[in-house]
N, C-alpha and C positions, 0 to 999 in steps of 0.2 A: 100417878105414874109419870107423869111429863116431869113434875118436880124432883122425880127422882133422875130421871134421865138427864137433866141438864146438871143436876148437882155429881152425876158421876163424870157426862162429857168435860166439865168444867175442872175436875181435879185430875183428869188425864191430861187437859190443857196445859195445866201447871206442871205435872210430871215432866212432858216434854219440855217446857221453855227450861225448866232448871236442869233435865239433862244439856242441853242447848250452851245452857251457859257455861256450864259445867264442862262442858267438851270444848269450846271459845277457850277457855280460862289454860286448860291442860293444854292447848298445842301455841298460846301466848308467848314469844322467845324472853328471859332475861338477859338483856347483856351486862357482859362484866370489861372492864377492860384489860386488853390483853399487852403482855410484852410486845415489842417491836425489835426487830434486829438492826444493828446500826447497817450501815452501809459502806459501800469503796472504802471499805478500812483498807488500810496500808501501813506499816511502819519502811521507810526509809533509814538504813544505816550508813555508818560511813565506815566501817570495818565489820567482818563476817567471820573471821580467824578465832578459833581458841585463843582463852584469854585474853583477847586484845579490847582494849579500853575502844570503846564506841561511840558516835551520837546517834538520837535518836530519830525521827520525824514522824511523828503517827500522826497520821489523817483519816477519818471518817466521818460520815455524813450523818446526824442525829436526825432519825424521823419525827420525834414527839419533841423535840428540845429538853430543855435543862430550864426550869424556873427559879425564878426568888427563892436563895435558902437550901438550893438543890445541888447534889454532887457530880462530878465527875473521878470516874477512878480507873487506873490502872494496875494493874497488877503483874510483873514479872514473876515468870516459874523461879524456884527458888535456887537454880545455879546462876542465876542472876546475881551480881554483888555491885552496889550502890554504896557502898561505905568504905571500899579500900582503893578508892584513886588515886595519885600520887597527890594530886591537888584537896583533899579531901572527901567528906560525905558530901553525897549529894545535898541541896536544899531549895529553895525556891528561888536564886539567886542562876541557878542552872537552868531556867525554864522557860520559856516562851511559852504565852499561848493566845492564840489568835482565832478569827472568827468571821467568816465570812458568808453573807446570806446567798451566794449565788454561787453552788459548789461549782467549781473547775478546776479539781486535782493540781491544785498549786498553793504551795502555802502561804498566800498575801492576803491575809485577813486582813480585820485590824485587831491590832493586840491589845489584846486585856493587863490590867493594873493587879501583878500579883505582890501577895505581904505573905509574912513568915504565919499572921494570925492578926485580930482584930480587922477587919476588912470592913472595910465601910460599904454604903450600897452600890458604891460600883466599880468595887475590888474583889478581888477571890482570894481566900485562902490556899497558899500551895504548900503541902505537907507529905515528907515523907515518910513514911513509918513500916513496921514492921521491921526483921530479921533481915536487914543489907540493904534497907529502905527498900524494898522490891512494891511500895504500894505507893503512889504515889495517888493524894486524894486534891483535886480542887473544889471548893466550896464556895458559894457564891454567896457573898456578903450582902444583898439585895435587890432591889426592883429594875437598878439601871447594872447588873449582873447576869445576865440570863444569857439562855444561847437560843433562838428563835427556832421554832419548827421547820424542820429541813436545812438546817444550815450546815456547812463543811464545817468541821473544825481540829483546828491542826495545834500541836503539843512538839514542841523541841525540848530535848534536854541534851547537854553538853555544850560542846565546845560550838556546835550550832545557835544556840539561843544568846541573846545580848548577851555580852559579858566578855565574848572573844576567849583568845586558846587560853587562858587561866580555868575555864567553868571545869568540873567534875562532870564525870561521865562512866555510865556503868560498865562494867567489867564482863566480858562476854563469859559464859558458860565453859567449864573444860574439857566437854562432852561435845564433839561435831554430829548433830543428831537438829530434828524441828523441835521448835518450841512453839508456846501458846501465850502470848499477852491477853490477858483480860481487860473486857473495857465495859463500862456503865456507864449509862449516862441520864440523868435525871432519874424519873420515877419509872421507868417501863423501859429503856433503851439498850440492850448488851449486844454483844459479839465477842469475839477470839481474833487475832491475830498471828496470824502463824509466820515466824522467821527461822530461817535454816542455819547455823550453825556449821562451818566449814572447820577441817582439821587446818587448811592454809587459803586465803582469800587473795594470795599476790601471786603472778607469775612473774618469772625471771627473766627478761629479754637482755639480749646481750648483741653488739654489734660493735662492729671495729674501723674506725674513721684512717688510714693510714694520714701518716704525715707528711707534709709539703708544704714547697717554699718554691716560688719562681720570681727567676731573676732575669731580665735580657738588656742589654745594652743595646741601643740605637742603630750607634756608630763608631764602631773600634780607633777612627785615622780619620782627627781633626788638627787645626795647625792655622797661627797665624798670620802667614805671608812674611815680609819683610818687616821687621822693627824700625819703628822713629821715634828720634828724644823728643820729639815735637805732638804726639798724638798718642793715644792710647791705640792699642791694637786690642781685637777679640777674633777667639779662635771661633772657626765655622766648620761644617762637614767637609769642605771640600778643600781644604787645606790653605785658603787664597787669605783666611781672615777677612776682616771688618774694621771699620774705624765707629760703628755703632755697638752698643753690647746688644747681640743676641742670644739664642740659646743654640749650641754647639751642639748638645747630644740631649736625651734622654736616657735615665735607668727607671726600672720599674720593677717593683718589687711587691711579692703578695704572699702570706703565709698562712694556715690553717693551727698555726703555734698558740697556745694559751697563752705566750708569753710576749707573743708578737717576735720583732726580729731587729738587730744591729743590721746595718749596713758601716761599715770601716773605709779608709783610705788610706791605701799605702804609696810611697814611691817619691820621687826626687823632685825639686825643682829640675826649670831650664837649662841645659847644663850643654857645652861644647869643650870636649876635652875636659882642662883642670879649669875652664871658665864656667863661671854660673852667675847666672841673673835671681839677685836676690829674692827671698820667698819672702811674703810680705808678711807672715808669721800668726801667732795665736791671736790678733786684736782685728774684728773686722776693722778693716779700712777703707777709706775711699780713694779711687782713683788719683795718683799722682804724677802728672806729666814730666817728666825729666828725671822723675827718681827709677829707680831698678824697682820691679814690681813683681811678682808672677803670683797670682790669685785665683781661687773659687771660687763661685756663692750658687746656692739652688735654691728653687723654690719647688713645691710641692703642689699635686692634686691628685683627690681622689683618695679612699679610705683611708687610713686612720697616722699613717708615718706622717715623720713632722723632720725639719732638715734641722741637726744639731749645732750649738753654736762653736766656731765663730761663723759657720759658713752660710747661719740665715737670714741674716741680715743685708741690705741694703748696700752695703759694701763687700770688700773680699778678705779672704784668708788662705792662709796654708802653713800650717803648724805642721811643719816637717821635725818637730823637734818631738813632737807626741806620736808619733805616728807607727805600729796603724792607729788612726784617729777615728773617732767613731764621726760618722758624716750624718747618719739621719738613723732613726729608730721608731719602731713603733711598739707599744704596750702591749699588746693584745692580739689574737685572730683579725684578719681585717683583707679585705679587698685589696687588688692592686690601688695599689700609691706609683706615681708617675711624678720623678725627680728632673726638673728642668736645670743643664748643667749650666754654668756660664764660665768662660775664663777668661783672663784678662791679663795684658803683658804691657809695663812700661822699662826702658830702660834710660841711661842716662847718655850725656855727650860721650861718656869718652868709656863706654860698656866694647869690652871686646870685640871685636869682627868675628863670626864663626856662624857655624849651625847648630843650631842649639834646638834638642830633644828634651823629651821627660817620658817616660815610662810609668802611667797610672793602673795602680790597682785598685778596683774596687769589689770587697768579698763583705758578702750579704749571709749572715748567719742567723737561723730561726730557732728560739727560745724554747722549746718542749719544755 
C-alpha cells in the first residue's frame, strides 16, 4: 500500500512540473524585430508652383541607421519628372548627401563621397532609376559608409547640391494637390513625406518710387572787387573778392535717376558793354598775372558726381565756346554731391575801364 501511494503521489508530481513548464513556455514572448519610422522628415523646396523645375532638401532622422551594403531610397509620386530639365536627367552629379551624428534640423553634415557605381568602402552609389528617375537609390559601398543610429541625414538634389545653377532638378507635378515622397532607410527604417503642390508659389508686389532730382545753389550774387594786372582776384559771397582762391559758392545736386544726372553751364564771360575780359578756354590752366583771365574749377564731396573736365583740375577753364558745357555728372542714383565753385579773374595793363558782369547758368538735369 505505501508503494502504491508514493508511486501515484510521484507521477502527479510530474504531471504538475510538466503542466508548469508547459504554461512558462506558452506565455514566454518571441521577439521579432520590428520597422522603425524615420523621424523630422522634412523636404525643403525652393519652388512649389506647377511645373516649375525645383530643388530639393530632405532631411530625417534614421532611428536604426543604414549599415555596410545597406540602402537609402527615395521615391517620388509619379507626376514627379526627373528627366526633362532643361539641363538634363537627373544623376549623381545633382546630389549632396550628408550626415550628421547630432540631429539639429540643419543640413551641415559631413558629406559623403557619391559615384555613378563601383563605390568603394566609403562611397555610395547614387542611382536614379525608374520612369522620370522618380527613385533615387543610395547604396553604400562599405564599412567606412554607413549612417550611424539616430543620425540626421540630409539629401539635396538640384541646383542646391555642389555643382551650382548648371545641376538638373525635378520638375514639379501639374496637379496643385499633396503628395507623398517615400523614404527607407537601411533595413527597418521608412516614412512618407508629404509636400503641397501650389497652382502659383509667387505673389506680385508692385510699388512706385516717384522721381527726383534736387538742386540748390548757395549763393546767387558773388563778384570780385576791383581788378589788378598785378594780382590774381577770386570771386567771394559778398561781392568784395580775394586775392587768395577760395570757394565762392556751393551747388549740390542729388538724384534717385538709374542714370544719375548732367549738371551743364551756360553763359558769358566778363563782359562791360562790347568789352570782355578773355575766357581762359577748353585747356585747364593755371593762373596768369597780367594776362586777361576769367576761369572755373570745382571740386566735389559726397556721393557719387564727379566735376567734368576742364573744370577739375587744379587749374581753370571756361569753354564758352561748347557751351551749355557739361560741368559735373554722375552715373547712377546717388546721394547729394556738394560742388565747391571757385572763380578766378586776371586782366592785363592795358584791359578796359568798366564794370564788367557775367550772367551763369547752371541746369542740373536727371537721367530716368
Amino acid at each position: 500500500m505505501k508503494h502504491a501511494f508514493f508511486s501515484s503521489f510521484f507521477q502527479k508530481g510530474i504531471a504538475v512540473l510538466t503542466s508548469s513548464i508547459l504554461v512558462f513556455t506558452a506565455f514566454f514572448p518571441f521577439y521579432v524585430a520590428q520597422a522603425a519610422s524615420i523621424t523630422d522628415a522634412a523636404d525643403i523646396m525652393s519652388r512649389l508652383a506647377v511645373n516649375q523645375a525645383s530643388d530639393h532638401e530632405i532631411e530625417f532622422t534614421t532611428p536604426t541607421g543604414v549599415a555596410s551594403g545597406q540602402t537609402i531610397t527615395l521615391t517620388f509620386p509619379s507626376d514627379f519628372d526627373g528627366s526633362n530639365d532643361p539641363q538634363g536627367a537627373l544623376d549623381f552629379s545633382d546630389v549632396d548627401f550628408l550626415i550628421d551624428t547630432v540631429p539639429d534640423g540643419i543640413c551641415d553634415g559631413t558629406a559623403q563621397t557619391l559615384v555613378a557605381s563601383g563605390a568603394t568602402a566609403s562611397q555610395w552609389n547614387a542611382v536614379f532609376s525608374t520612369t522620370e528617375n522618380r527613385l533615387l537609390t543610395l547604396t553604400s559601398g562599405g564599412a567606412s559608409a554607413t549612417v550611424p543610429v539616430g543620425a540626421e541625414v540630409c539629401i539635396e538634389i538640384g541646383e542646391n547640391a555642389t555643382g551650382g545653377s548648371t545641376n538638373s532638378q525635378y520638375i514639379n507635378p501639374s496637379s496643385a494637390t499633396t503628395y507623398s515622397i517615400a523614404v527607407t532607410a537601411g533595413a527597418s527604417d521608412s516614412g512618407n513625406i508629404s509636400v503641397t503642390i501650389l497652382s502659383d508659389d509667387q505673389v506680385s508686389v508692385s510699388a512706385t518710387v516717384a522721381q527726383s532730382i534736387t538742386f540748390t545753389i548757395s549763393d546767387s550774387t558773388i563778384g570780385f572787387g576791383s581788378l589788378s594786372s598785378s594780382a590774381a582776384r577770386y570771386a567771394i559771397g559778398d561781392t568784395s573778392g580775394g586775392s587768395s582762391e577760395v570757394e565762392a559758392h556751393t551747388l549740390t545736386v542729388g538724384t534717385n535717376a538709374s542714370n544719375g544726372y548732367t549738371l551743364s553751364l551756360n553763359g558769358t564771360t566778363l563782359t562791360s558793354g562790347g568789352d570782355t575780359i578773355d575766357a581762359i578756354g577748353s585747356t585747364n590752366t593755371a593762373s596768369s598775372v597780367g594776362t586777361e583771365q576769367f576761369g572755373i574749377r570745382a571740386t566735389a564731396s559726397g556721393g557719387i558726381g564727379t566735376v567734368s573736365a576742364p573744370y577739375a583740375s587744379t587749374g581753370f577753364a571756361f569753354d564758352s565756346a561748347a557751351f551749355p558745357d557739361e560741368f559735373a555728372a554722375a552715373t547712377g542714383a546717388t546721394a547729394d554731391t556738394t560742388y565747391s565753385i571757385r572763380y578766378i579773374a586776371n586782366i592785363s595793363a592795358n584791359t578796359e575801364a568798366g564794370s564788367y558782369s557775367s550772367t551763369l547758368t547752371y541746369l542740373a538735369s536727371a537721367n530716368f
